[in-house]
C-alpha positions, 0 to 999 in steps of 0.5 A: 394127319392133319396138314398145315397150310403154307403160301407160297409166292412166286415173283418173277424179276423185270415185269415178265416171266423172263428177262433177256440180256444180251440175246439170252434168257436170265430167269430170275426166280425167287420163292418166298414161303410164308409160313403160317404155321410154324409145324410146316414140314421139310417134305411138304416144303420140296412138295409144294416147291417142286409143282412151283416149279414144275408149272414156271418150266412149263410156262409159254416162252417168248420166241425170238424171231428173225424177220427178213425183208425190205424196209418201207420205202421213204416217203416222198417229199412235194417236188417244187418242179411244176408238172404239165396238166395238159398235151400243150404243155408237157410238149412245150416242157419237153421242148425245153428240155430237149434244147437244154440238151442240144445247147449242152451237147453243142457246148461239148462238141468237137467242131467239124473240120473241113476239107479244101474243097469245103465237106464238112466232117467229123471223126465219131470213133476213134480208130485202136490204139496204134492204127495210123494207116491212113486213106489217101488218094488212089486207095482202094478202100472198103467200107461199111456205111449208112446215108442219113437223113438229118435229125430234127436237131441237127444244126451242123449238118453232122449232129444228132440222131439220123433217119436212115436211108439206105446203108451197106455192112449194117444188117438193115434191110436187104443191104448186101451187093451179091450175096456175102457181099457186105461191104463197098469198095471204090477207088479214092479221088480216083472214080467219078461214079462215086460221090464227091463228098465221100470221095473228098471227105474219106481222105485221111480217115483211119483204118477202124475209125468212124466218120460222118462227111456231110453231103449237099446235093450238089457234092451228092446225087443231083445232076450237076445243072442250073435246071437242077439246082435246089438252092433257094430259089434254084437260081445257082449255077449248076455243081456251085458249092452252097454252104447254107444245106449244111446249116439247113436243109433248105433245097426246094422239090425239083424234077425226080426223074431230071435231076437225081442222078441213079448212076452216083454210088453207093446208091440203094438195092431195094425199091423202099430205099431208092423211093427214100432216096427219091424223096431226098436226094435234094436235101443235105444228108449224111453219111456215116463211114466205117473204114474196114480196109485199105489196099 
């Protein structure tokens, strides 16, 4: 039997095998049969339908894919900020920005106040909610401490980050009096081996509160002489007040051995810290009180 020819043509909708709507895929499929000869079969019409068909299921899909990361950063713009080329001048912008700071934080800063006998101080925690106990002369009061050296920033004798010397209750060094023994205890205003600063600058401190008490050599460990007097060009009479180490610690070297009291407390238990405080006790410093407990 002699077969007749047909051509089929097979046109797929939206330039593709597959349209997508939606996330889904919508065929769109038309068969057209051209007849070239009229005597064309129905059998031979659902034949050559069916492999049409047959080769379109088969076909390559498109595959959706879920991709999951991080988008590129943004580009980043020319910065107008000049950047330094050399050692000279990044220390100078670093300078620059370290006074910016200073002037902001001296901007902010709670001015310290000052006893009758003229120890500057400043509370820098607060004591909880609803302490009022109060340390007052003849307590017995305990405490944690650190003695510090004034930072290179420093412009009340109060501010800024200290150089540790020695400390007690902190956990530096070999801090403890007897093993346990953490914390120190004296008698307010009431023992003259204890210095003067702290026991003039601890009064009315709250049980739970923070406090720096600036200490000059004179209110310190420096004997109490005119040979011992640090002050610019060491001519005070010896246990004067002298307000100008709060400013700037201007105290000129003076005789170790003569001068730097070792029976003033708190003092240093290890050999690194007494030779610290060797090389300091003529200089303003700072010491930090935590009040632990009062009796």
């Amino acid at each position: 039997m002699k077969l007749k020819s047909a051509i089929f043509c097979l046109s797929i909708s939206s330039s593709g095998a597959f349209s997508v709507n939606n996330g889904r895929r919508d065929p769109s499929v038309s068969l057209h049969a051209i007849h070239t000869n009229k005597g064309l079969s129905r059998p031979e019409f659902v034949q050559a339908a069916a492999v049409s068909l047959a080769s379109l299921i088969t076909m390559p899909q498109n595959a959706d894919a879920l991709v999951k990361g991080n988008a590129p950063p943004p580009k980043k713009g020319v910065s107008d900020e000049r950047k330094c080329r050399n050692v000279e001048e990044c220390q100078e912008m670093a300078d620059r920005l370290a006074d910016k700071v200073q002037e902001e934080a001296r901007a902010n800063m709670i001015p310290a106040s000052l006893t009758k006998r003229g120890t500057a101080y400043r509370d820098v925690v607060e004591a909880p909610a609803g302490v009022e106990a109060k340390a007052k002369l003849g307590d017995t009061a305990k405490i944690y401490y650190k003695v510090l050296k004034l930072g290179k920033r420093s412009y009340d004798g109060l501010s800024g980050e200290g150089t540790v010397v020695f400390s007690r209750g902190y956990g530096l060094e070999d801090d403890e009096d007897k093993a346990g023994v953490k914390s120190f205890s004296f008698a307010v205003g009431q023992d003259d081996s204890v210095i003067g600063a702290l026991n003039d600058g601890i009064v009315g401190q709250k049980i739970g509160s923070t406090r720096r008490i600036s200490i000059t050599p004179q209110m310190g460990w420096e004997k109490a002489s005119k040979e011992c007097d640090g002050g610019p060009g060491g001519s005070g009479s010896g246990g004067e007040l002298k307000t100008d180490y709060v400013v700037v610690p201007t105290a000129t070297m003076v005789a170790t051995e003569i001068c730097f009291d070792k029976e003033k407390r708190p003092f240093p238990k290890t050999y690194a810290e007494q030779r610290r405080m060797a090389q300091r006790f003529d200089q303003s410093l700072i010491i930090e009180v935590e009040l632990v407990d009062l009796k």
